[in-house]
C-alpha positions as CSV (number, residue, x, y, z in Angstrom):
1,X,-1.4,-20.3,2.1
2,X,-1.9,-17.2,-0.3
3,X,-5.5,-16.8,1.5
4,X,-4.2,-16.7,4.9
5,X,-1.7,-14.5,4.1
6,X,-4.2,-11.7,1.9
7,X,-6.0,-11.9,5.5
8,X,-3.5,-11.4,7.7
9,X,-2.7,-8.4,5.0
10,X,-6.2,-7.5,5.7
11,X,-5.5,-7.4,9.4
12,X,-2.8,-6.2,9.6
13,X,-3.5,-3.0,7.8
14,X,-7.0,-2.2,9.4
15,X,-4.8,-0.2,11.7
16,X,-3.7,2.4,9.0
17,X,-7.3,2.7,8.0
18,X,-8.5,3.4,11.3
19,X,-5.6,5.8,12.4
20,X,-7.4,9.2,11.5
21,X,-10.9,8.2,13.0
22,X,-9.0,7.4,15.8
23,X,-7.4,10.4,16.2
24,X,-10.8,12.6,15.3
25,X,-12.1,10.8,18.9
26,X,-9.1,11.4,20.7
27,X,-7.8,15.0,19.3
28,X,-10.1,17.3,22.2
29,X,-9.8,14.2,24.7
30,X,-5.8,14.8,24.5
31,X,-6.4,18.5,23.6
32,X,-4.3,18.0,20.9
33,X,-3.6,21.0,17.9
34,X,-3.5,20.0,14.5
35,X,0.1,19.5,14.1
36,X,0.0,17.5,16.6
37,X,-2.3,15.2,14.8
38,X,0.0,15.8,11.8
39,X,3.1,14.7,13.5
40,X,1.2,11.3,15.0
41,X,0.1,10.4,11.1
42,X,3.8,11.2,10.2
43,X,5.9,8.9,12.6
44,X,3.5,6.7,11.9
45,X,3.9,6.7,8.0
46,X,7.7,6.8,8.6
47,X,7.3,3.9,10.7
48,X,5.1,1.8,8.3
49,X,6.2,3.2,4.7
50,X,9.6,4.9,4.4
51,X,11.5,2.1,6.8
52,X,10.2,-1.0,4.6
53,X,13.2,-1.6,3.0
54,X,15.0,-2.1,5.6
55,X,13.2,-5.1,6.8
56,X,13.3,-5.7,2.9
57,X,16.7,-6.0,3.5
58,X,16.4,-8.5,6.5
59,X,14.0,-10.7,4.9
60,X,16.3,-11.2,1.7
61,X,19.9,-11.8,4.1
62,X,17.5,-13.7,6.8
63,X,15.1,-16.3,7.3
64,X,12.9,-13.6,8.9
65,X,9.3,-15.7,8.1
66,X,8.4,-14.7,11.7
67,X,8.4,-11.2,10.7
68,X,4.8,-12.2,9.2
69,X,3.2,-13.3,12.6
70,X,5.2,-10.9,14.5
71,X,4.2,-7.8,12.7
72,X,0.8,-8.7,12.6
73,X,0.7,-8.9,16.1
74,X,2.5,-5.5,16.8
75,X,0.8,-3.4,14.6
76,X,-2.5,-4.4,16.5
77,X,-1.0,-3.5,19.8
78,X,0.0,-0.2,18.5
79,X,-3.5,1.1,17.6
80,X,-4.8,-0.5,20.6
81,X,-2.4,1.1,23.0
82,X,-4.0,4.4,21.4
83,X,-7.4,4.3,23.1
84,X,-5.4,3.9,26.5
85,X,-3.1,7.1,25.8
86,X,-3.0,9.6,28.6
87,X,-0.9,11.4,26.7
88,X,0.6,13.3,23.6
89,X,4.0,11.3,23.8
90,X,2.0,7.9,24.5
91,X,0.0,8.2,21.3
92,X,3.3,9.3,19.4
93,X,4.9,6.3,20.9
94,X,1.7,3.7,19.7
95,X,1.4,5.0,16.4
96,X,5.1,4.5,15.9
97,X,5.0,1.1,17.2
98,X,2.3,0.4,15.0
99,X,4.1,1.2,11.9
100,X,6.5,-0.7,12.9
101,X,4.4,-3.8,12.9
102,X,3.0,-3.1,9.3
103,X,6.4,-2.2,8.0
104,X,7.7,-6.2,9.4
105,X,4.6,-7.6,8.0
106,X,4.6,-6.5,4.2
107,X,8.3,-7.4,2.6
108,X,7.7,-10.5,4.3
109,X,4.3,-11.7,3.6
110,X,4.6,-10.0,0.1
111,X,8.1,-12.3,-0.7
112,X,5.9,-15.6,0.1
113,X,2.9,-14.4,-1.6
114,X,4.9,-14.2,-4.6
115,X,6.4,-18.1,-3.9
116,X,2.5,-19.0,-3.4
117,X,1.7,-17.5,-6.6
118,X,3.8,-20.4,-8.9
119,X,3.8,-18.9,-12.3
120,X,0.7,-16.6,-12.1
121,X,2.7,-14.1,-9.8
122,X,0.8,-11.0,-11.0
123,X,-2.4,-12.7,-10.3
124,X,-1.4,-13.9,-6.9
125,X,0.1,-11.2,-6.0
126,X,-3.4,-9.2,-7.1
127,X,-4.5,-11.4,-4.5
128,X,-2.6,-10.8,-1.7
129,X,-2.7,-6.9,-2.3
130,X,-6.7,-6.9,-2.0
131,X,-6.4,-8.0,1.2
132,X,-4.5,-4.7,2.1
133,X,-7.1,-2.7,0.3
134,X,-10.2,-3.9,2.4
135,X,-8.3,-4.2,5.5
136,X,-7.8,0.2,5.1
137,X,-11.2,0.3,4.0
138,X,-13.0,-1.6,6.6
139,X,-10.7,0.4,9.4
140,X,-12.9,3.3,9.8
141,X,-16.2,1.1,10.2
142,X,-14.4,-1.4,12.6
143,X,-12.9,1.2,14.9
144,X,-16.7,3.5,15.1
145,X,-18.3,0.9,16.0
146,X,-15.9,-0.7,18.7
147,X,-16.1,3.3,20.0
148,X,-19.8,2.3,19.9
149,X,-19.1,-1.1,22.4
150,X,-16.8,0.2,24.4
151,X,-15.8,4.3,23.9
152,X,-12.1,4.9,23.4
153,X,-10.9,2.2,25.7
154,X,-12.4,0.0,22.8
155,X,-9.5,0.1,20.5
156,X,-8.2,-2.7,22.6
157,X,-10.5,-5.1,20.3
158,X,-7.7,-4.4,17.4
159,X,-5.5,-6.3,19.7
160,X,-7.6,-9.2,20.2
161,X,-8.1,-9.2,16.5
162,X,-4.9,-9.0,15.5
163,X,-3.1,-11.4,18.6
164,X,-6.0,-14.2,17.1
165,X,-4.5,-13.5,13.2
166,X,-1.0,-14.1,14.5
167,X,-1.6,-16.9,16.6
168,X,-3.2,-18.6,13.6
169,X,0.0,-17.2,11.4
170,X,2.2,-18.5,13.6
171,X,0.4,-22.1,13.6
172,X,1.0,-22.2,10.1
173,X,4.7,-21.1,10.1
174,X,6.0,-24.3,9.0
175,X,4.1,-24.4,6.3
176,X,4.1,-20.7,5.4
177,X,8.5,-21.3,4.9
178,X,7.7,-24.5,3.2
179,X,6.8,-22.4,0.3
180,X,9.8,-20.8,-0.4
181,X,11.6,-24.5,-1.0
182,X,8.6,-25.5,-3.2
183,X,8.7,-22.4,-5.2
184,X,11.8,-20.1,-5.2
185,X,12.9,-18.3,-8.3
186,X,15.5,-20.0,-10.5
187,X,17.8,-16.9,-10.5
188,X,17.2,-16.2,-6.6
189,X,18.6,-19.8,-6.2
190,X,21.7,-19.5,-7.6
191,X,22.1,-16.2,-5.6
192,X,21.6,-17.9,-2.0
193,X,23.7,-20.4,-0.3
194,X,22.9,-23.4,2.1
195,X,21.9,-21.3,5.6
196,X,19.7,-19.1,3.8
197,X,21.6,-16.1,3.1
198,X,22.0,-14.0,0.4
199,X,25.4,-13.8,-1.4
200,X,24.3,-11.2,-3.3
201,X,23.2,-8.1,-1.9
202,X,24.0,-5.3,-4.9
203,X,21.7,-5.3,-7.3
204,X,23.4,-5.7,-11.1
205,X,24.3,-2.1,-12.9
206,X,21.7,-2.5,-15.7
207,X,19.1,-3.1,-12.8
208,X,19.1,-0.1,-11.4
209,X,17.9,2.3,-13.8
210,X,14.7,0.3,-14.3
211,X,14.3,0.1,-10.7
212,X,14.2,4.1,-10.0
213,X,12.4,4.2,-12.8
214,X,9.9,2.0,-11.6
215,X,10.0,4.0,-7.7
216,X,9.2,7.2,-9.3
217,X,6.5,5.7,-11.5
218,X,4.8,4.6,-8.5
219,X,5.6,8.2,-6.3
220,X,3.6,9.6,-9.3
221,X,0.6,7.0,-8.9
222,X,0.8,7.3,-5.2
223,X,0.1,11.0,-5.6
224,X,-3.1,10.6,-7.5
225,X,-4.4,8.2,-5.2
226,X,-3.6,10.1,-2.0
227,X,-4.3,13.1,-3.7
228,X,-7.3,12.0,-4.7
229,X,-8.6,10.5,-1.3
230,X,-7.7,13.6,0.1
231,X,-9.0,16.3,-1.7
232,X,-12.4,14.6,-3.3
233,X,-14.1,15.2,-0.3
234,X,-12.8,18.6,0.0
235,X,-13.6,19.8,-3.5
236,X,-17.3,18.5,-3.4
237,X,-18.1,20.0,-0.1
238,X,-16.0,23.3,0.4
239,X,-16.1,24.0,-3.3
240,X,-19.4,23.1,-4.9
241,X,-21.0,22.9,-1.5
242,X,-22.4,19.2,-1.9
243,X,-23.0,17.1,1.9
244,X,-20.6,15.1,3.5
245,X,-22.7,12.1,3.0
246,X,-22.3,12.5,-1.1
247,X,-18.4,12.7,-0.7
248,X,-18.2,10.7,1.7
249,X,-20.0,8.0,-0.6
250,X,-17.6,9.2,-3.6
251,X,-14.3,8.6,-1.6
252,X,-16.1,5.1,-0.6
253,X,-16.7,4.2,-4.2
254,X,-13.0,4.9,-5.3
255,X,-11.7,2.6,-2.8
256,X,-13.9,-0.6,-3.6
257,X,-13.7,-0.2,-7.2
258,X,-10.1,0.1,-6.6
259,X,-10.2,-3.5,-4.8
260,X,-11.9,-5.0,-8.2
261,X,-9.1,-2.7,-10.0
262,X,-6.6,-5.0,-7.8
263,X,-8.2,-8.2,-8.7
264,X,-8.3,-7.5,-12.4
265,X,-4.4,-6.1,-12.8
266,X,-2.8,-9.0,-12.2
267,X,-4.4,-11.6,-14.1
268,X,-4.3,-9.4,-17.1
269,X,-0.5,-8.3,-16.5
270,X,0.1,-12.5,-16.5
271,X,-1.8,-12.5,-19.4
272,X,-0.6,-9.4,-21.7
273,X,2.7,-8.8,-19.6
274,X,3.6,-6.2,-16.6
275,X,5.0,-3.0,-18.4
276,X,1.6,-3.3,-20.7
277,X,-0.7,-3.0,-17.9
278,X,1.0,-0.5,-16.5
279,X,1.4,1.6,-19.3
280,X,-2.3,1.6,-20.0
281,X,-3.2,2.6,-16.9
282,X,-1.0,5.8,-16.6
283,X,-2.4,6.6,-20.2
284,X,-6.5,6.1,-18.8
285,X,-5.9,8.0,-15.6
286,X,-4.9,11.1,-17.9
287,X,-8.4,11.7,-19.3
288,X,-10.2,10.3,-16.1
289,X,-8.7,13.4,-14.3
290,X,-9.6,15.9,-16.8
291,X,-13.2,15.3,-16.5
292,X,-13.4,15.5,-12.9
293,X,-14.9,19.1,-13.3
294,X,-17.0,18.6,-16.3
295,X,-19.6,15.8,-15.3
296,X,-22.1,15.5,-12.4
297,X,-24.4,13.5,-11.5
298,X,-24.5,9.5,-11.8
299,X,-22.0,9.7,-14.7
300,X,-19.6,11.4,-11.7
301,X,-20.0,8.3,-10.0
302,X,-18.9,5.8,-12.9
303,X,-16.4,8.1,-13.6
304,X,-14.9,7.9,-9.9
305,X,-15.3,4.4,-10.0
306,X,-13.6,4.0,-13.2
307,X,-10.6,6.0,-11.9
308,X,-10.7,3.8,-8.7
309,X,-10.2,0.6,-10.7
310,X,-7.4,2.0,-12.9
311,X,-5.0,3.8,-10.2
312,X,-5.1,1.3,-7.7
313,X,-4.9,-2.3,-10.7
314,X,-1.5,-1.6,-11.0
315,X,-0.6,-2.1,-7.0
316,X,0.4,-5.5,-7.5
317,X,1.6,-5.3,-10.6
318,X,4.4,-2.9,-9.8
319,X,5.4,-5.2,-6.8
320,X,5.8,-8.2,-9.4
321,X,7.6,-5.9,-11.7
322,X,10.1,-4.5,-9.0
323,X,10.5,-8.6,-7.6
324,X,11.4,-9.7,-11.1
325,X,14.1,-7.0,-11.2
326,X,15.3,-7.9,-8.4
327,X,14.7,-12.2,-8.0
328,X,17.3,-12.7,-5.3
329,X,16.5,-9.5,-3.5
330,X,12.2,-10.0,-3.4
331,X,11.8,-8.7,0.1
332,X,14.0,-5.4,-0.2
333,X,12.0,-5.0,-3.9
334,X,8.5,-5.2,-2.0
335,X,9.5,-2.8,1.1
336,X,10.6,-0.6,-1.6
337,X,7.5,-0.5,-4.1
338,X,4.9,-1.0,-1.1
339,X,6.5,0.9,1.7
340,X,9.2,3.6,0.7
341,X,7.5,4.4,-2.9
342,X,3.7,4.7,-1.8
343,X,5.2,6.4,1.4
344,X,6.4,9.3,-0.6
345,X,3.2,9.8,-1.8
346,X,2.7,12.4,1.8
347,X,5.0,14.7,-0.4
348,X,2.3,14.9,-3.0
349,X,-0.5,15.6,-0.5
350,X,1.3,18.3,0.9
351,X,2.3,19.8,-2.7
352,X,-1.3,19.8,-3.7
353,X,-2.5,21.4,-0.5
354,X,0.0,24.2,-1.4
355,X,-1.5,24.5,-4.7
356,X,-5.4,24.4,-3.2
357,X,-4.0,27.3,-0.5
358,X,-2.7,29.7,-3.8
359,X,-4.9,29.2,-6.6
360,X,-7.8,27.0,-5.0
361,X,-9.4,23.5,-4.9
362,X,-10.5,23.1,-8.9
363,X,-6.8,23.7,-9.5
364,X,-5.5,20.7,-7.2
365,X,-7.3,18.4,-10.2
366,X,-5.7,20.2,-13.1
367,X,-2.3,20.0,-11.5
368,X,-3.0,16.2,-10.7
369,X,-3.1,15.4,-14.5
370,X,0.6,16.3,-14.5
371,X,1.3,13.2,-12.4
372,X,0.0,10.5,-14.8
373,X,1.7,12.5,-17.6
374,X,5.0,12.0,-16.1
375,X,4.2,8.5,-15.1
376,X,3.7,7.6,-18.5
377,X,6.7,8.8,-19.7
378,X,8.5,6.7,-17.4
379,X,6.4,3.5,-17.8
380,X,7.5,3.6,-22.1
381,X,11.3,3.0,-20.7
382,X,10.2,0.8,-17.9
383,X,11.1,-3.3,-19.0
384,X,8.7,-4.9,-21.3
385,X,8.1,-8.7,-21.0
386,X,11.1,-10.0,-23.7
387,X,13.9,-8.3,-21.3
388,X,12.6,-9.3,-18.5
389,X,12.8,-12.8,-20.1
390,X,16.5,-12.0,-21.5
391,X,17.4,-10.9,-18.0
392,X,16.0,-13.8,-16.6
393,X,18.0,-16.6,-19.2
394,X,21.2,-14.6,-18.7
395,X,20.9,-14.9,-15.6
């Protein structure tokens, strides 16, 4: 079950990865300006990001496992209804319909993955969130070459792709809720009653401290990442004049290492505890950033790569962290670390492009280092594997 739901992670988010290609076709189809095409990535990162906790919320007072089939399906339909747009609204109205559709799947699928996981939850959970990673990554290739097939009408293919994911989620629904009976949390099961609901929906005083804590840890990550993603390509070809091809392969490079950075976080956070993993990756990313502008060549590349693997190992990790803070509330705790939390990272973006605008693109890297340094911080006071424990027997 944890395999069909990393894949229909993967599926499900192909859309967000093809979303800017997408809109690179269509943007002098539709004759659109560039706000425009900066409002369309907006509503749709509302959509999918800043509105997670909400179905968070549903999942935990609910049995909502249709959610997982269901958003699936409508975050295919979204990007496919894109290709048929004949119109500025239209688009608007797909991408936010698409969002949607990734928002429902992730608290839901994430809450199972954890039940699938037993008592390697980190490592399952790594699992689960690699799925997301190559799903974004493999976006862009899947939707150029469906442009290839069939030109922009050929975004319909997400559709049949996704529709065939769902129908296969929805086959295994029964066994998909099983999970949760076979697997649920001690402490969550004292906190639901017989039909399923909730009883508790606050979480307790000395919880939530750790847990904004834990948000703005992962605000700071999520601005390295995006900032990075963003402004790699834009340093190595406006600034030191390098082709498109060479930071194109650079931004490619991050990514994937950061799918073996995935894989690797969680089995060494069940091995050496959560708040340790996490703490030694804010503390690498630090130096990583500072020699950005000092190396070239191959050694560029295995530095890229190294940052890859360290920003992106603790995804899963903070999602295990935030669900153990909050046991009978696991589906709020992943819309909140995975949607509302990375979500915020657009504020980041933005504050760096102000910087690059003033004092120019070298400085965007020297401001980043700030990020980690404050992450840090925040990660020494963040719970360590004995209070988590504590909580947990107190409970």
């Amino acid at each position: 079950m944890l395999s069909l739901l990393g894949i229909g992670h993967a599926i499900t988010d192909i859309g967000q990865g093809a979303l800017p290609m997408i809109l690179a076709y269509l943007q002098p189809v539709l004759l659109l300006s560039q706000l425009q095409v900066g409002i369309v990535m907006l509503a749709f990162t509302l959509s999918s990001s800043i509105v997670q906790p909400v179905f968070g919320v549903l999942s935990d007072r609910f049995r909502a496992v249709w959610l997982i089939p269901l958003g699936c399906l409508l975050a295919g339909l979204g990007i496919a209804m894109t290709g048929f747009a004949p119109n500025y609204l239209f688009l608007l109205m797909a991408g936010l319909l698409s969002g949607l559709g990734v928002a429902a799947y992730h608290p839901e699928g994430s809450k199972f993955a954890r039940f699938a996981s037993g008592d390697r939850k980190a490592s399952g959970m790594s699992l689960f969130s690699v799925g997301g990673n190559l799903g974004f990554a493999a976006g862009p290739l899947l939707v150029t070459w469906f442009f290839v097939l069939s030109g922009l009408h050929g975004t319909w293919y997400f559709l049949l792709l996704n529709a065939a994911m769902a129908l296969l989620l929805v086959t295994n629904l029964s066994s998909i809720s099983g999970i949760q009976e076979r697997y649920i949390d001690p402490v969550a099961q004292k906190e639901l009653d017989t039909s399923g609901k909730s009883k508790t929906v606050c979480p307790m005083p000395g919880i939530v401290v750790p847990v904004v804590l834990l948000v703005l840890l992962v605000v700071m990550r999520s601005w390295v990442h995006l900032g990075l993603v963003t402004y790699l390509p834009q340093y190595y070809i406006h600034h030191l004049h390098q082709s498109e091809v060479y930071a194109a392969t650079l931004v490619s490079v991050f990514l994937f290492a950061g799918v073996f950075g995935t894989l690797t976080g969680g089995p060494a956070a069940d091995r050496w505890g959560l708040k340790t993993v996490i703490v030694g990756s804010m503390a690498l990313m630090i130096p990583f950033l500072y020699l950005f502008q000092y190396i070239s060549g191959i050694w560029l590349v295995v530095l890229v790569a190294l940052t890859g693997f360290v920003v992106v190992s603790t995804f899963a990790v903070t999602v295990v962290l935030a669900q153990e803070l909050l046991p009978n509330q696991v589906g709020f705790a992943s819309g909140l670390i995975l949607g509302f939390a990375i979500g915020l990272g657009g504020i980041g973006t933005t504050l760096l492009g102000w910087v690059a605008d003033h004092w120019g693109l070298p400085a965007v890297f020297q401001t980043m280092i700030i990020f980690p340094v404050i992450g840090l911080l925040i990660a020494i006071f963040l719970p360590g594997r004995r209070q988590l424990s504590r909580r947990q027997a107190m409970s």
